[in-house]
C-alpha positions as CSV (number, residue, x, y, z in Angstrom):
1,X,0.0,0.0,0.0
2,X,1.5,3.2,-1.0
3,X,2.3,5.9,1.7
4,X,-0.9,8.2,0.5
5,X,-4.1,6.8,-0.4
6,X,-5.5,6.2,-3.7
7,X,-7.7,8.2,-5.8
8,X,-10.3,6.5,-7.6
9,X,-11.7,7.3,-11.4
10,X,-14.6,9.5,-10.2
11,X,-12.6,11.9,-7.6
12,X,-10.7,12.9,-10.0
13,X,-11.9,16.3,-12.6
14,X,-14.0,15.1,-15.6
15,X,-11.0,16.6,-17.7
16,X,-8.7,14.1,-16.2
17,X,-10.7,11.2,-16.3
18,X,-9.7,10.1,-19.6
19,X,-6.3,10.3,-19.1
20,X,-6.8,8.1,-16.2
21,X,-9.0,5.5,-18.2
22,X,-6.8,5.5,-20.6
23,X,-3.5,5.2,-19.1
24,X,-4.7,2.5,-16.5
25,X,-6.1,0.3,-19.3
26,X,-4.3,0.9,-22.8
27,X,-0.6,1.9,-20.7
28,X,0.0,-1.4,-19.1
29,X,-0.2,-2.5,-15.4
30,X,0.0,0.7,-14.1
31,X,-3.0,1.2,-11.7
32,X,-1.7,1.9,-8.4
33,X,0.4,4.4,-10.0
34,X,-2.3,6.4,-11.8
35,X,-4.7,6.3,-7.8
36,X,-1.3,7.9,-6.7
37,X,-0.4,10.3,-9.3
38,X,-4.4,11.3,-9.7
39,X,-3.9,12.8,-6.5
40,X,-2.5,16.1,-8.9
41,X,-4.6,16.3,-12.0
42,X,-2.2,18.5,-13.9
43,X,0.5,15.5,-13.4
44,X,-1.7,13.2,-13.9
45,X,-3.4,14.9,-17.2
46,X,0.0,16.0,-18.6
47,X,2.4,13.4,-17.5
48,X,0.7,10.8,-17.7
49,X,-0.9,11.9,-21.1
50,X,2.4,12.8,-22.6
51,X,3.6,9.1,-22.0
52,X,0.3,7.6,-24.2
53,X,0.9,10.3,-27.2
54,X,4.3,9.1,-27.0
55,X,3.2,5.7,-27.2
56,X,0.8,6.2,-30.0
57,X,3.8,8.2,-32.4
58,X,6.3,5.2,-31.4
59,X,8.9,7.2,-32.6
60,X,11.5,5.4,-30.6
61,X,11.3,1.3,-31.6
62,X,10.2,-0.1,-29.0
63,X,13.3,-2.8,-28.2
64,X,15.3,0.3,-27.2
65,X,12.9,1.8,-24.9
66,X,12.6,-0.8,-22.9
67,X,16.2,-1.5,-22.4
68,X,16.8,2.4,-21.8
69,X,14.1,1.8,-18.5
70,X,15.1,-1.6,-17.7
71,X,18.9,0.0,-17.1
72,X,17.7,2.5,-15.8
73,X,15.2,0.8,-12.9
74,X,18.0,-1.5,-12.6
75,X,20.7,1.4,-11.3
76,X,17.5,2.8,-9.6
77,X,17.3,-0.6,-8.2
78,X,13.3,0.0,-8.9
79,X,11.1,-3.0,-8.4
80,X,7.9,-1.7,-9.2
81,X,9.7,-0.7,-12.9
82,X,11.7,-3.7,-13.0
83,X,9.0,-6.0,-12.6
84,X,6.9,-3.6,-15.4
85,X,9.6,-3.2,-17.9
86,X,11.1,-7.0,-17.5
87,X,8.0,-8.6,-19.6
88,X,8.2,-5.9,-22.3
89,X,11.8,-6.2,-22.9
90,X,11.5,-9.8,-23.3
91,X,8.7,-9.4,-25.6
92,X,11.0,-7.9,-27.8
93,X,12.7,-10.9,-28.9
94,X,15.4,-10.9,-26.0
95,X,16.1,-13.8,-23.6
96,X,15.2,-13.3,-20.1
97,X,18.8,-13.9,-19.4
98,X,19.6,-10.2,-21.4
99,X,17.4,-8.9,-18.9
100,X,18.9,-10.9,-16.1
101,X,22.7,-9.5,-17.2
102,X,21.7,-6.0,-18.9
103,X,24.0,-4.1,-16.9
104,X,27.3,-6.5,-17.3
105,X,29.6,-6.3,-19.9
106,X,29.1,-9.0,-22.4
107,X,24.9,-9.2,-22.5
108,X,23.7,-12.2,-24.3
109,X,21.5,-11.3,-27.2
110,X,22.7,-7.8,-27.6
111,X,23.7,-6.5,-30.5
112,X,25.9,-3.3,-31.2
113,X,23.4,-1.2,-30.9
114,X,20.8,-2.4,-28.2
115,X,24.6,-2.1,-26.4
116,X,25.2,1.8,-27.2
117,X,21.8,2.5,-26.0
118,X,22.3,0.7,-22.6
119,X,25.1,2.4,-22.4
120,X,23.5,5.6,-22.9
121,X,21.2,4.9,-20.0
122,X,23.9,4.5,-17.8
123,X,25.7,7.5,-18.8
124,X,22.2,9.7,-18.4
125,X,21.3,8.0,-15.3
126,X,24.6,8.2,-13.5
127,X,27.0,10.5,-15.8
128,X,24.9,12.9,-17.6
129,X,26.6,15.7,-17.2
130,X,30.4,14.2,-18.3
131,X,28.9,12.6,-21.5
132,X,31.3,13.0,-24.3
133,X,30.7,13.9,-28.2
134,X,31.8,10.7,-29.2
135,X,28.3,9.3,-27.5
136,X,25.8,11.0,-29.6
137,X,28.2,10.2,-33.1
138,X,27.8,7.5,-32.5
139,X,23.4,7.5,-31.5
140,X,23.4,9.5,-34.9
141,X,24.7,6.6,-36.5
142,X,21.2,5.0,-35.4
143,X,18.9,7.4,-34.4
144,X,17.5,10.8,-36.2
145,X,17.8,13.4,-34.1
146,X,14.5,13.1,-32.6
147,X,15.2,10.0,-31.4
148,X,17.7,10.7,-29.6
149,X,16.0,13.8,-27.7
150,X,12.8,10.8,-27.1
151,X,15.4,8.4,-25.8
152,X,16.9,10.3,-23.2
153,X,13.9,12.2,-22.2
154,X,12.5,9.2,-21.9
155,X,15.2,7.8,-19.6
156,X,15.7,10.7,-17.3
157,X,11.5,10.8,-17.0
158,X,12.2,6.5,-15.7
159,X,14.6,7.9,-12.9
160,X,11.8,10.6,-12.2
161,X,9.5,7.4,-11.8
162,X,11.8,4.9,-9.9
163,X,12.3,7.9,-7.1
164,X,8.6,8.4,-7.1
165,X,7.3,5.3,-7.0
166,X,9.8,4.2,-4.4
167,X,9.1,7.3,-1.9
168,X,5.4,6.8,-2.1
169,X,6.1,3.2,-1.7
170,X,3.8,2.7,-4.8
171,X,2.7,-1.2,-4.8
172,X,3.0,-3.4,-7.2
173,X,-0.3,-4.8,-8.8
174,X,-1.8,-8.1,-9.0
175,X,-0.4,-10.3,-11.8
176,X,2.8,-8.0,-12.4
177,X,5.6,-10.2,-10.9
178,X,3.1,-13.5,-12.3
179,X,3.8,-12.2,-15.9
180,X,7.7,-11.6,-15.6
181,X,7.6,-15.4,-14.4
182,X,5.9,-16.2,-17.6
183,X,7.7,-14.8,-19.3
184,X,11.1,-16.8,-18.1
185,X,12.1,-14.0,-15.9
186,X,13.2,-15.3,-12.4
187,X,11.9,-13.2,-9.3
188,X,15.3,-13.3,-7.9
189,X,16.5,-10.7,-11.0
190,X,14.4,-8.2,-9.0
191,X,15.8,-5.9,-6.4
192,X,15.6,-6.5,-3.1
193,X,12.2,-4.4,-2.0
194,X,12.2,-1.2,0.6
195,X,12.5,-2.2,4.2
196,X,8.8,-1.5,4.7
197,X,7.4,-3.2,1.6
């Protein structure tokens, strides 16, 4: 149970409601995050909104999103995202050991460039601000330009989540872990939860 209650569909402004709907239903698993985060409609409506028009344009593939928040929820050491992100990274065509060994050197599965991009994740989530040139020549090899600027806002916005959802002690949903375990995931790959989880 999160640290603040949740807010339920009709507490929240008619303007923000289908945002909520939406997000809750079409997003993913993310219920107990929307009753938390519905607690400020503006986050909630723009946030939350931003995240499904994102979703919609898909301008980023989706293979290298995923491992951009998997790295990053793994550094965060985030296992409400972990758990999330785990079953959508292997539903891009990677073993669940990849997942298992994303942050190691020598990731089995990984091609070249699934590799720049976790290493782009690390350097945003724990380097950003000693990133050299040579980092983005090499993205542009890959990515247009847009991309790029979706990939790492992207990435910084998953640290934004792993601090909230760990401070408010967001919990996980029903089913969440269940599908990481179908999918060949092993619960042990998560991080250890907070001391009052």
């Amino acid at each position: 149970m999160a640290r603040v209650r949740d807010i339920e569909i009709d507490e929240v402004p008619e303007d923000a409601r289908p945002v909520y709907q939406r997000f809750a239903t079409e997003y993913g698993p993310f219920l107990n995050q929307v009753k938390v985060f519905a607690h400020r409609p503006p986050a909630l409506r723009h946030v939350m909104g931003m995240l499904l028009e994102l979703a919609e344009e898909q301008v980023l593939p989706k293979r290298y999103l995923e491992i951009a928040l998997v790295v990053v929820s793994k550094l965060n050491e985030c296992r409400y995202c972990v758990a999330h992100h785990t079953p959508r990274l292997i539903e891009q065509g990677l073993p669940p050991e990849s997942v298992e060994n994303i942050l190691e050197p020598e990731v089995p599965g990984f091609d070249e460039v699934d590799l720049l991009v976790r290493d782009y994740a690390v350097q945003v989530t724990n380097n950003f601000q000693y990133i050299r040139d040579k980092m983005f020549d090499d993205l542009r090899e890959h990515f247009s330009e847009e991309q790029i600027v979706e990939l790492t806002l992207r990435t910084a916005l998953c640290g934004f989540f792993n601090r909230f959802n760990d401070a408010l002690q967001i919990g996980m949903e029903e089913g969440v872990v269940a599908d990481m375990l179908v999918h060949g995931a092993r619960e042990e790959s998560l991080p250890v939860a907070g001391p009052d989880a």
